[in-house]
N, C-alpha and C positions, 0 to 999 in steps of 0.2 A: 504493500500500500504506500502511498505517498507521504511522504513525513512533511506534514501540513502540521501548524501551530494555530490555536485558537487567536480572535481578534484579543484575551486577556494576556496578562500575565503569565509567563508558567511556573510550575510547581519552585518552592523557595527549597532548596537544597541545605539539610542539615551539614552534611561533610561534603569533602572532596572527594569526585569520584576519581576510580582508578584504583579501590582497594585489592585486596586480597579475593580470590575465587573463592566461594563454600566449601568447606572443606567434603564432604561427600559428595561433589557433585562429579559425576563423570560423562565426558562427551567422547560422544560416538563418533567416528570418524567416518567409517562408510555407512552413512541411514540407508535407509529402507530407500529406493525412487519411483520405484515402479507404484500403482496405484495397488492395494491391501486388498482383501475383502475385510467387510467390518471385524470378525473374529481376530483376523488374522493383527488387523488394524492394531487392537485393543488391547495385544499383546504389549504394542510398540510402548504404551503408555502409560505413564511414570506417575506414582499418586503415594501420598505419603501411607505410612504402614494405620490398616483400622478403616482405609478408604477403599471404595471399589466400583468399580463402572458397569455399566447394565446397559445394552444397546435397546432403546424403543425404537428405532424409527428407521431404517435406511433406502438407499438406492434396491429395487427399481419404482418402491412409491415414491419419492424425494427425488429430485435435483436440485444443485445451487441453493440450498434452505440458506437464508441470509435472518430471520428471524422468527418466532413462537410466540403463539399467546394460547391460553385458555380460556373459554369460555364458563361460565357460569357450574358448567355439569362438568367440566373435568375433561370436555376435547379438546386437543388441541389444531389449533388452525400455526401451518406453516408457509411464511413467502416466499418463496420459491422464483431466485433470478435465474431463469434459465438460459437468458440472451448472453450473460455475464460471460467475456473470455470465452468465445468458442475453440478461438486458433489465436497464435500470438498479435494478429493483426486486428484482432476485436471486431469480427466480419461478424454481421447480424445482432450487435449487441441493440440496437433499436428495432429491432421485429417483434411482433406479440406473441411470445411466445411462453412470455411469466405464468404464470398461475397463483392461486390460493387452494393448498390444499385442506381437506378437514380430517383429520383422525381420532379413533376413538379404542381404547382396551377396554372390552366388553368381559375378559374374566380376570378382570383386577391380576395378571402375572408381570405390570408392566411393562407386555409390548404390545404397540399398537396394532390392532386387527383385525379393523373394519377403516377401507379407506374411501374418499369420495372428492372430487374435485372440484370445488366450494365455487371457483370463479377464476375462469383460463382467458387468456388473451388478451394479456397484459404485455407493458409495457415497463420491464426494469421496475416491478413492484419491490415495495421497503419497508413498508412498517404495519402490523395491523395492530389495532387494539377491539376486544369484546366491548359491546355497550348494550346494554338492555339485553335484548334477543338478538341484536345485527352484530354487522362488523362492520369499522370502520377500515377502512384499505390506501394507502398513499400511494401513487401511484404519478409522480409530477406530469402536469402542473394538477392533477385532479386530488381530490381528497371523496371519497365514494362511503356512501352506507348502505350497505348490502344486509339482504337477509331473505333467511330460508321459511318461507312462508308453510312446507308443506311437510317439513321434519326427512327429509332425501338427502341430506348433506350437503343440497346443491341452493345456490343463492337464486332467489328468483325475483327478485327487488333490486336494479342498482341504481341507487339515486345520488347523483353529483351533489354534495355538501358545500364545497368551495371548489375553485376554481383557480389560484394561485398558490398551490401548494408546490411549491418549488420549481422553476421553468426544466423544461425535459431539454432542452437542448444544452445544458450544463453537465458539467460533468459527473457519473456515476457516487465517485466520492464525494461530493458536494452538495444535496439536497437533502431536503428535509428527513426527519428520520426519528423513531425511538418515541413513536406514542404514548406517554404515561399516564393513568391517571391519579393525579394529585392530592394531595389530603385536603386541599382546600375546593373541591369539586371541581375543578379544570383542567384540563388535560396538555397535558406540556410536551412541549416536540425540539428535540435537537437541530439547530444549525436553521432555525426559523425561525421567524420574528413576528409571530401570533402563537395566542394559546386560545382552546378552543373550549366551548360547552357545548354538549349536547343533550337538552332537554325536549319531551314529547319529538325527539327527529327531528327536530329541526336545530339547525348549529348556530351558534353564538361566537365570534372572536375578536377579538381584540389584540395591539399591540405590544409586543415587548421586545427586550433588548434581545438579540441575536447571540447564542453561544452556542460552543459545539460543533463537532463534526461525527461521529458517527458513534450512537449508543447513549440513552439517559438512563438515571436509576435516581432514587430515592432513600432517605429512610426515615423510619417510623412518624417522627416530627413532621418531614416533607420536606426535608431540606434535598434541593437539589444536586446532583453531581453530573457535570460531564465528559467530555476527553476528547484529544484532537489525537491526530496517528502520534504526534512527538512528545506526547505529555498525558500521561497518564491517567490523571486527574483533575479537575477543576471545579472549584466552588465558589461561590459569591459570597462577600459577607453579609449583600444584601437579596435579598429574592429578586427577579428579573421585575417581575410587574409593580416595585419602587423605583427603578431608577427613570428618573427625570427625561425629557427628552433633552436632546441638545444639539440642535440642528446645524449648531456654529464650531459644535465640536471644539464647544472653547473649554467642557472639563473634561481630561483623557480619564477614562475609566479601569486603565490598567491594573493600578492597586486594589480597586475594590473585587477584585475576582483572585489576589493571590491570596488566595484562604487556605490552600492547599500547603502541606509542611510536608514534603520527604524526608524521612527521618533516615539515617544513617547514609547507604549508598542507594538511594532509593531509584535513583533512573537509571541504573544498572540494571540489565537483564542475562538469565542465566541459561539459554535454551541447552540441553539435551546434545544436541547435531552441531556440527559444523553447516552456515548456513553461507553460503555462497553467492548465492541470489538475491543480492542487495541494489537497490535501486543504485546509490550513490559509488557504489565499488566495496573492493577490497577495504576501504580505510573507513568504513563501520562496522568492520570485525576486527575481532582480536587477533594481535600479531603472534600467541602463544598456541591460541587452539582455535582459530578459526571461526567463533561464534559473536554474532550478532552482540555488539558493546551494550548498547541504549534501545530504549524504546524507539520504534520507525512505525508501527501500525497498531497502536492503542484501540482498541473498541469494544465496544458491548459490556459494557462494566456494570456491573451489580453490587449495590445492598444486599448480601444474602438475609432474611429476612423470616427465614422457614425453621420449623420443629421438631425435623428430624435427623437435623445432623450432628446433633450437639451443643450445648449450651456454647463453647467456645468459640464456635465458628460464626454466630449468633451476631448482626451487627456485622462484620467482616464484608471488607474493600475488594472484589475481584475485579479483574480486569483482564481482557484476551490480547494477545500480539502474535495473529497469525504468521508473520515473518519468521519471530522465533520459536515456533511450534510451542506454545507455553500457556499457562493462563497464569495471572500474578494473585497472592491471596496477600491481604495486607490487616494488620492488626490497625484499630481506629480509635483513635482519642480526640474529642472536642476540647477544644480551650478555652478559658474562660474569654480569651479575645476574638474569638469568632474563629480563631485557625482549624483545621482540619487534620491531625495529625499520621501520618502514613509509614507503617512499620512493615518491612517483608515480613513475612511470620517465618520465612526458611532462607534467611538471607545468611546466616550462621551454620546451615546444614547443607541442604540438599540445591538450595539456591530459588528453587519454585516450584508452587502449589500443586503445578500438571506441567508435565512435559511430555514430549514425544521424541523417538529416534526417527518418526513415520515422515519423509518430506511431504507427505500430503496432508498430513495434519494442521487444519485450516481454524482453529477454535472464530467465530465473526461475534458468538452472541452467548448470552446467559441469562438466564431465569429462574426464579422462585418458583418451584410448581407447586398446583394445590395441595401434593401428597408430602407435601412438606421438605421434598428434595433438591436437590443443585442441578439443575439441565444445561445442556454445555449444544450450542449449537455450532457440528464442525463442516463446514463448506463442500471440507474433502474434493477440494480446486488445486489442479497446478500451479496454474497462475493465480496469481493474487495480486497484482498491479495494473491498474487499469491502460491502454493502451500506450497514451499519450505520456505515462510516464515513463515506459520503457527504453531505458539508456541504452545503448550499443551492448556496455559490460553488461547489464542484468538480459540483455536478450541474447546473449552469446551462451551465460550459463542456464537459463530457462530450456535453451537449445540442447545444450550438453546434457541435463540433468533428463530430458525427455518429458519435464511438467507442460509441455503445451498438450502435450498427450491424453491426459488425463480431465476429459470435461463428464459430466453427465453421473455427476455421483454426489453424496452427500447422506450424514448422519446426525440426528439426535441421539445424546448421551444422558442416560441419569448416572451422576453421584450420588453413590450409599454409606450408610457409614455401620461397618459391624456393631450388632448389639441393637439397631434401631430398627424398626417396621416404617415401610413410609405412610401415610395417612391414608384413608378411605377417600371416596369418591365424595365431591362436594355437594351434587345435589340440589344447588343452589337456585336454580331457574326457575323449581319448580316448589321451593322454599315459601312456606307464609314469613308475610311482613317481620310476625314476632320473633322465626327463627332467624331471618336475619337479621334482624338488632342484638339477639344473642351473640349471633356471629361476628359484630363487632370487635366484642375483646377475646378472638379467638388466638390461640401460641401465634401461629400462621398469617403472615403478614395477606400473601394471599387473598386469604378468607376475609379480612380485615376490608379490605381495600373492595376485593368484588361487592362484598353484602355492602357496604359503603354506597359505591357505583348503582346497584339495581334499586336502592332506598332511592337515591336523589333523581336518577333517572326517570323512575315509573312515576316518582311524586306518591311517596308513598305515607303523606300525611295522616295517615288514621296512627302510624308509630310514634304521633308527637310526644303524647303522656310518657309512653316508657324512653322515649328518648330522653328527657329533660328528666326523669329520676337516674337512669343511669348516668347520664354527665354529671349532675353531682354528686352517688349515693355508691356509684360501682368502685368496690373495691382495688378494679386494677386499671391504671394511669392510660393507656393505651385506649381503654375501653371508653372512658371516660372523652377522653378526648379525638375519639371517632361519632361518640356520641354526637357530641359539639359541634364539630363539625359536618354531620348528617343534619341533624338542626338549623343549620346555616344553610346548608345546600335545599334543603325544602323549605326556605323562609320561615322557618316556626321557632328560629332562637326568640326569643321573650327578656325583655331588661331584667327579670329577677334572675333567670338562668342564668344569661351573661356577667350582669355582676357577681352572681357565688361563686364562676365558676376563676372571676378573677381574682380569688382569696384561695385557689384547690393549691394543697400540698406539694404539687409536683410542677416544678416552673416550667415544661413544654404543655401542661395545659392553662397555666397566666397567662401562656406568650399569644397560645389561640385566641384567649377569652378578651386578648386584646385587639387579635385581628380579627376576627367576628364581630366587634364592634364597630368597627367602622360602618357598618349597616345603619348604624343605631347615632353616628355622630352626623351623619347627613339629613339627620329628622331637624324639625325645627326649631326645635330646643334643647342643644343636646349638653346642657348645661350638668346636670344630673351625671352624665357622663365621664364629663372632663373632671365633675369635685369624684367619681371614683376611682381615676386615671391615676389622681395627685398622690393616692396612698401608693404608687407602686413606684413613686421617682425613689425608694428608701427599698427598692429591691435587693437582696444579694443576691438574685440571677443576672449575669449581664444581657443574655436573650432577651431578659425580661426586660430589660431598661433601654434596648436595642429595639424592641420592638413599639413600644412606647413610643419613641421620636419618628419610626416609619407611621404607623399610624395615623399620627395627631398632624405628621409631614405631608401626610397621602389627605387628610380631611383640607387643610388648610386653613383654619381659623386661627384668629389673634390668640384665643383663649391656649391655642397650644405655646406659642413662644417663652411663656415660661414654664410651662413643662419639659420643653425640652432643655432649657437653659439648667433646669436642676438634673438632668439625668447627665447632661454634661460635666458640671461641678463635679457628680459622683466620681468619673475617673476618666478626665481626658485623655491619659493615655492609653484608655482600651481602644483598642483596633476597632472594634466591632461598634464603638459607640461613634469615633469617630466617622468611617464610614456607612453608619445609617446617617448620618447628618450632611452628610456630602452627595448622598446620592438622594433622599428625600425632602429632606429639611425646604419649607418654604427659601427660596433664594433671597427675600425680601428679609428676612429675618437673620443672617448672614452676616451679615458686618456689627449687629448687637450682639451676635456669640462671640465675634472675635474681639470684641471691648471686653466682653466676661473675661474670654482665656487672657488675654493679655496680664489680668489683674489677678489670677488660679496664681495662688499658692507656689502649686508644682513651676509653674515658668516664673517666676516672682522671685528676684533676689540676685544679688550680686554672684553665687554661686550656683549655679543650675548644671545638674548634670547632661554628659551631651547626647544621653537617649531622649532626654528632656525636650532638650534643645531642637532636635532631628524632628522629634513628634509637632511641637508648635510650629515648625515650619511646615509641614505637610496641614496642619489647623489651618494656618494663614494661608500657602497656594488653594487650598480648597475654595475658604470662603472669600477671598479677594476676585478667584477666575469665575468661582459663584455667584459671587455679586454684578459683579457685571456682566456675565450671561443673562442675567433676571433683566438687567437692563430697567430699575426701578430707579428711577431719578431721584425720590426721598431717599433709598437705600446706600445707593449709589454717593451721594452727599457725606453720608455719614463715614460711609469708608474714606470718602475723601477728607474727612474732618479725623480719623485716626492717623490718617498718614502726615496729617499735617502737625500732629498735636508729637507725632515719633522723634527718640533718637535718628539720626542720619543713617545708622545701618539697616535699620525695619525701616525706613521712610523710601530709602533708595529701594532696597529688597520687592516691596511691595509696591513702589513705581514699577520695577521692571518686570513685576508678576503681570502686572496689568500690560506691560509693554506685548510681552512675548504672547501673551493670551491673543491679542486683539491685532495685532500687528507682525506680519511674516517678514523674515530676513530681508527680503526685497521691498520691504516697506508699499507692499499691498495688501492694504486690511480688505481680505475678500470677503470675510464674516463679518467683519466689525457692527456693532449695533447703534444707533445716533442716541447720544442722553441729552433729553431735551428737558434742562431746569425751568425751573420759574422765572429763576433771577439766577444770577452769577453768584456760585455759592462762594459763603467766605474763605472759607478752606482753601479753594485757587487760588483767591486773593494773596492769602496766606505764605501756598508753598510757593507763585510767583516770584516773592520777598524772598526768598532763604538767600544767604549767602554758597550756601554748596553748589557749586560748578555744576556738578553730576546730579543732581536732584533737580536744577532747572532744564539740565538738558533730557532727562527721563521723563519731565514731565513736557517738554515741547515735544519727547517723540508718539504720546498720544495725546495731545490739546486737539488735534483734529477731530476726537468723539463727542467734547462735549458744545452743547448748542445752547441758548437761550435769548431769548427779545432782545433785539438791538442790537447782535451780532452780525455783522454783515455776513457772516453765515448759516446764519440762523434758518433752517427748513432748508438746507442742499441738502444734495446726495452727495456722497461719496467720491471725489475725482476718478478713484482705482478700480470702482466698481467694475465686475467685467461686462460686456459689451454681450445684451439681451440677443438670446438664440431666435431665431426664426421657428415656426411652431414647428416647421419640417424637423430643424435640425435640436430642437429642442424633444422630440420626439425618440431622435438618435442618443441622446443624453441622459434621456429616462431611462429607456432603456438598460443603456451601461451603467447607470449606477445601481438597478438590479442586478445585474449579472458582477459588478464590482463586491455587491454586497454582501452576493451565493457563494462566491470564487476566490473573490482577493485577500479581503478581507484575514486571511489563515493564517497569510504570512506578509500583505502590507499593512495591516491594520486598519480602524474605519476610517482614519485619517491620515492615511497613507505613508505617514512616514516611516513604517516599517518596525514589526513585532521584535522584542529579545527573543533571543534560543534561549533553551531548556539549561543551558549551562550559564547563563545569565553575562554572558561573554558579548556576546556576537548580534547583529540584527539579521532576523531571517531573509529580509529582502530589501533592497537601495530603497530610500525614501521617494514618493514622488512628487511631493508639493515644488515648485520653483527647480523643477528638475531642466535642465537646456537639452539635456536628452530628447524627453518626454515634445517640449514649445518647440524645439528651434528644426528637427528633423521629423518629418512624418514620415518618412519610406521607414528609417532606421526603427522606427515603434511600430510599423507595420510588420517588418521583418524579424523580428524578435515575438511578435506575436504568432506568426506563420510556423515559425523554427525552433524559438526557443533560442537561450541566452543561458552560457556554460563558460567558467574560469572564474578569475575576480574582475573585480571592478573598478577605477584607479586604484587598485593598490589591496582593496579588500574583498574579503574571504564573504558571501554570504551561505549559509545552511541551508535555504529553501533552493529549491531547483524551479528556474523560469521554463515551462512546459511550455513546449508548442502547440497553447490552444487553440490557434486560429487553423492548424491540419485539421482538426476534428469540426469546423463550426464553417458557417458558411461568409461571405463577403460582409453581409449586414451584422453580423454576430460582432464579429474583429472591427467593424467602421464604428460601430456603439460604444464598445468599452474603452478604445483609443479615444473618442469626444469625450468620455466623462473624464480620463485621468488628464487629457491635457485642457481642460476648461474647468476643472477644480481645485480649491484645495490655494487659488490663487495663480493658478495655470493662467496663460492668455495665448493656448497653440489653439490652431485653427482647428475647422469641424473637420472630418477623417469622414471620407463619404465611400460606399461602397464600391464604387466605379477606382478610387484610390489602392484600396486593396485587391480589388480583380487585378490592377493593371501591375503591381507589386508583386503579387502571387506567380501570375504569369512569368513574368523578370526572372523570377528565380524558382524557377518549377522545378529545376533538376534539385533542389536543394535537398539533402537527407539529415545532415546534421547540425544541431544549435551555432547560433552565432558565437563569436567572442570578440571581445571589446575592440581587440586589434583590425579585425577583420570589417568592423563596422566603421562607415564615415560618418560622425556626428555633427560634423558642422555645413549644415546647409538652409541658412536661412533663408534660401529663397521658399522652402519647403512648410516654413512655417504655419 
């Protein structure tokens, strides 16, 4: 797979990698190549002592299973990419020839034994989730609810839900994916920017920030987890659907997504085999034994979640990297700062959780089944790289190794654990209301989540009474707090519920009792509210206090700004507190937090330590680029009345906070927002006067933003604005920043200037804003999109690899994404029309291999 990084941060590394090998680990030197049969396969496969593997499912019912879900009763529905890598040239990969299949073990031996084929003639289908009695199915750009009207296994209903579920002309690894549903009733999707509801069939969605690339998982709470191929893990400190929008992209959201800790050598990987067949070459394996160094194909990661494998395992971080035939299991610790903490559990032994000696061993996917066990979904693919990313080196060994060979197969695996039975069959569909609310606080996250799902689905309000005694009367936390939020999902939480349940014992359900109310703060008096908000600023859960300022951030009223002011006080230097204030915190209220911290104790004093130090400055860039993103003229004021009132090192710091925010190198504010005073506040007047050289000139390098009566520039626009598209070509610009947004984004970031690698060293890919590349040469950005772009770059090394996406896409594909990057961001290159890249393409049609920088002429402005 293509070693793609998220638009966040990646994982914070506890040590230096580069340790010591596990000491029991031994790699195999000739694997297995040829393709197994499953028996044969299962041999190949490496599982700690007390574990053991049980085949449900394989080839010739199954090809290409890319994912699993179960329905209600305990079938499972598998998607199955059949187009996926036929031959190394990816011939037919867009024919319909996917399917859904449905499976069922009818004498409980756990293997599957009645099959039927739910819904065929697809298109590169990805993700299903169960809802009610249907299925939902993604299938780009469609998102479909199907359902079997007649009990045949076969869908006889398929009705389109949406319509831009990821564009199909993108690439395989790049669209939407990993339907979950959520503990707060909506169903969340990897590497897509909606989450969805579906009540009575008809679908509901709304926007959220973009993370991910392939595989989401959950736990208990609903806190999110995702993963891109180079990073194992990812978490927010905030939930996706608080963060602000910010269209100017004046606050990078980097930080708030490294929630994730590897702890010791945690982005070390251990496979089994000598793995030769790496995208980038020989120099992502080990020069001792040949094996795959780091994570390159992260996905399908799981909360395990289930009852029958052991208390230990319980809670436990997996994650698949079909590259190095492996799945990773990780021990998990929450911090009081919102971190995530990630420990190999065999990083000391055996190195990892499952391995294989099998080259075909493909792990894509994992899941919680109803029977309480670990299902492991293995591809059992040759190839496992998508076309376009196939280097000369990985197609030479693809060749050697004979995995082009091997298409038209694929396995479901259950993990057992000696000494356990796995559950009974659930039953669920055909369950009264009562038994699932029972089902609620069931061991089995599973059960938990479906009974959950078909309550809020069906609208299954006759359960309100026993719902609202078990949220606050059920013994166990879990229960209580699926309760709650079953009660929200069917409008029936009630203010007396809500507040008791903001006094429960266990602080993941305060933290609900506080997000279920925001139901309750948009009424018209939600006074009542905010005096039972006040008792929890004196929480010792920091969730609890974290969640508080998202909240009362997300309602927006005055009466919160001092609620959040006191959960501040409590401890600015929690992470988690800080970054619920930066990603939700009204922006208007911003510059009054930063007058508090300034005068906190903790930053106060001639002696401050310098974690101290490092945190109020991350405080100040927040709410200064906060602040004037809100773009609130009274707010805006005030900030300007702190800076005025500063010593000269905070006074300059936060002129040039404000400089770099609003104003690019090339001094075109292509964002910039107009603040338009009353009057000319005194604070200008103010820093005007200063004697410091560098403080008048930082503030002349943004006097151009602010405006008011009597300035003879009062009510202009912008001189640097860029120069309004035509609707045609404004049409081409749209477009590309869709396809920027599926595509780029992985490894240029959403602001193009290019993500760190996993080793916190390096940027995955050259920056594009003010790039002369990008403005001054159209062939050459033509040509690198045709080909692809291979070496360094003056002088630097980047980690992502520039694919030649425009082989795979057609004339208008490559003219769209080339206008948006060179007309954003402070670009001023001209529109790239498709007649440009026909005639480009042409030019160099013999071409096979990526560009490199020598080889390219960058300087031709007539081209601009």
């Amino acid at each position: 797979m293509r070693a793609f990084w998220n638009v966040f941060s990646p994982i914070v590394l506890a040590a230096v990698m580069g340790q010591a090998a596990p000491p029991s680990r031994v790699v195999e030197k000739t694997p297995a190549l040829n393709p197994l049969s499953p028996e044969e396969a299962m041999k190949h496969i490496k599982l700690p002592a007390g574990y053991r593997l049980e085949l449900v499912l394989s080839e010739p019912q199954i090809r290409e299973p890319v994912a699993i879900a179960w329905d209600g009763n305990g079938r499972m529905f598998v998607a199955e990419m059949r187009g996926y890598m036929q031959d190394i040239n990816g011939t037919g990969a867009q024919d319909p020839v996917g399917r859904i299949s449905l499976h069922e073990d009818t004498d409980g031996d756990g293997r599957m034994d009645r099959h039927s084929v739910y819904l065929d003639g697809l298109v590169e289908p990805r993700t299903i989730l169960p809802v009610d009695d249907g299925l939902l199915v993604g299938e780009p750009p469609d998102l479909w609810y199907c359902r079997d009207l007649d009990g045949d296994g076969i869908a006889d209903t398929r009705k389109k839900v949406f319509d831009r579920f990821s564009m199909r002309s993108s690439n395989v690894e790049h669209k939407a994916n990993g339907l979950l549903w959520g503990i707060d009733n909506w169903i969340h999707v990897s590497q897509h920017g909606r989450r969805y509801q579906l009540i009575n069939r008809e679908l509901q969605s709304e926007g959220v920030v973009v993370v991910g690339q392939w595989g989401l998982t959950r736990n208990d709470e609903g806190r999110l987890l995702f993963s891109t191929n180079g990073t194992p893990a990812i978490a927010l400190f905030v939930p996706p659907r608080y963060h602000q929008p910010d269209p100017r992209r004046q606050i990078r959201r980097g930080p708030m997504a490294a929630a994730i800790r590897g702890m010791g050598n945690y982005q070390s990987v251990w496979p089994s085999m000598v793995t030769p067949d790496l995208q980038s070459g020989p120099g992502m394996a080990r020069s001792e034994d040949g094996t795959l160094k780091t994570f390159t194909s992260a996905c399908g990661q799981l909360v395990f979640r289930g009852d029958r494998l052991g208390g230990e395992i319980k809670g436990d971080y997996l994650v698949c990297e079909p590259v190095g035939r492996l799945i990773r299991r990780s021990a998990v610790r929450y911090a009081d700062s919102g971190h995530i903490e990630l420990t190999n559990r065999y990083e000391k032994s055996s190195g990892e959780f499952i391995s294989s000696t099998d080259g075909n061993f493909r792990p894509v996917n994992l899941s919680t089944g109803p029977d309480g066990c670990l299902y492991i979904v293995d591809m059992y693919h040759g190839i496992i790289q998508e076309r376009v990313y196939i280097t000369d080196y990985l197609r030479g060994e693809i060749l050697k190794a004979g995995y082009d060979k091997n298409v038209g197969r694929g396995r479901i695996y259950r993990v057992v654990r000696e000494g356990f039975s796995p559950g009974p069959p659930p039953e669920l569909l055909s369950a009264t209301p009562a038994r699932l609310v029972e089902s609620l606080a069931h061991p089995n996250g599973w059960w938990r989540d479906t009974a959950q799902s078909l309550l809020v689905t069906r609208r299954e309000v006759s359960t309100t009474s026993a719902l609202r005694k078990m949220a606050i009367d059920h013994q166990d936390a879990l229960g209580r707090l699926h309760a709650l939020w079953t009660l929200d999902g069917l409008e029936q939480l009630d203010k007396e519920t809500n507040f008791i349940a903001l006094a429960d014992r266990d602080p993941q359900v305060r933290a609900a009792a506080i997000r279920t109310m925001e139901r309750l703060l948009q009424s018209e008096d939600p006074s009542a509210c905010y005096q039972s908000l006040k008792t929890l600023s004196d929480d010792p859960d920091y969730s609890v206090l974290a969640q508080v300022i998202l909240t009362v951030g997300k309602t927006n009223h005055d009466e919160g700004k001092d609620l959040i002011s006191k959960c501040i006080s409590r401890d600015p230097m929690n992470e988690r507190i800080l970054n619920a204030v930066a990603a939700a915190s009204p922006r208007r209220f911003l510059a009054d937090f930063l007058s508090l911290l300034f005068d906190h104790p903790v930053f106060h004093g001639d002696l401050i330590e310098e974690k101290a130090v490092a945190q109020l400055e991350q405080w100040q860039r927040y709410c200064v680029t906060g602040t004037i993103s809100g773009g609130d003229p009274l707010s805006v004021e005030k900030l300007l009345d702190l800076i005025a009132q500063a010593e000269v090192p905070r006074a300059l710091s936060m002129l040039k906070t404000i400089a770099s925010t609003i104003v690019s190198p090339g001094r075109k504010p292509a964002r910039a927002k107009m603040i338009k005073f009353a009057a000319k506040p005194v604070s200008l007047t103010s820093l005007e006067q200063r004697n410091e050289p560098a403080i008048r000139e930082q503030l002349q390098a943004i006097s151009f933003m602010f405006s008011w009566p009597g300035l003879t520039t009062f009510g202009r626009k912008f001189a640097h604005q860029p120069t309004p598209l035509s609707e045609e070509y404004q049409l081409l610009f749209d477009r590309g920043q869709a396809i920027y947004r599926e595509l780029c984004t992985t490894c240029h970031g959403p602001d193009g200037r290019g993500l760190i690698s996993p080793d916190g060293k390096n940027l995955l890919a050259p920056p594009l804003p003010e790039s002369p590349r990008l403005e001054e040469n159209r062939e050459a950005a033509i040509q690198i999109m045709l080909h692809g772009l291979a070496g360094e770059l003056d002088g630097k090394t980047y980690e992502g690899l520039m694919a030649p996406f425009g082989a795979t896409n057609d004339d208008e594909w490559v003219a769209s994404i080339l206008t948006f990057v060179r007309h954003e961001w402070g670009n001023s290159g001209s529109v790239v029309l498709p007649s440009h890249v026909a005639a480009t393409r042409k030019k160099f049609q013999n071409r096979t291999h990526p560009w490199n920088q020598k080889e390219l002429n960058w300087k031709l402005p007539q081209d601009k």
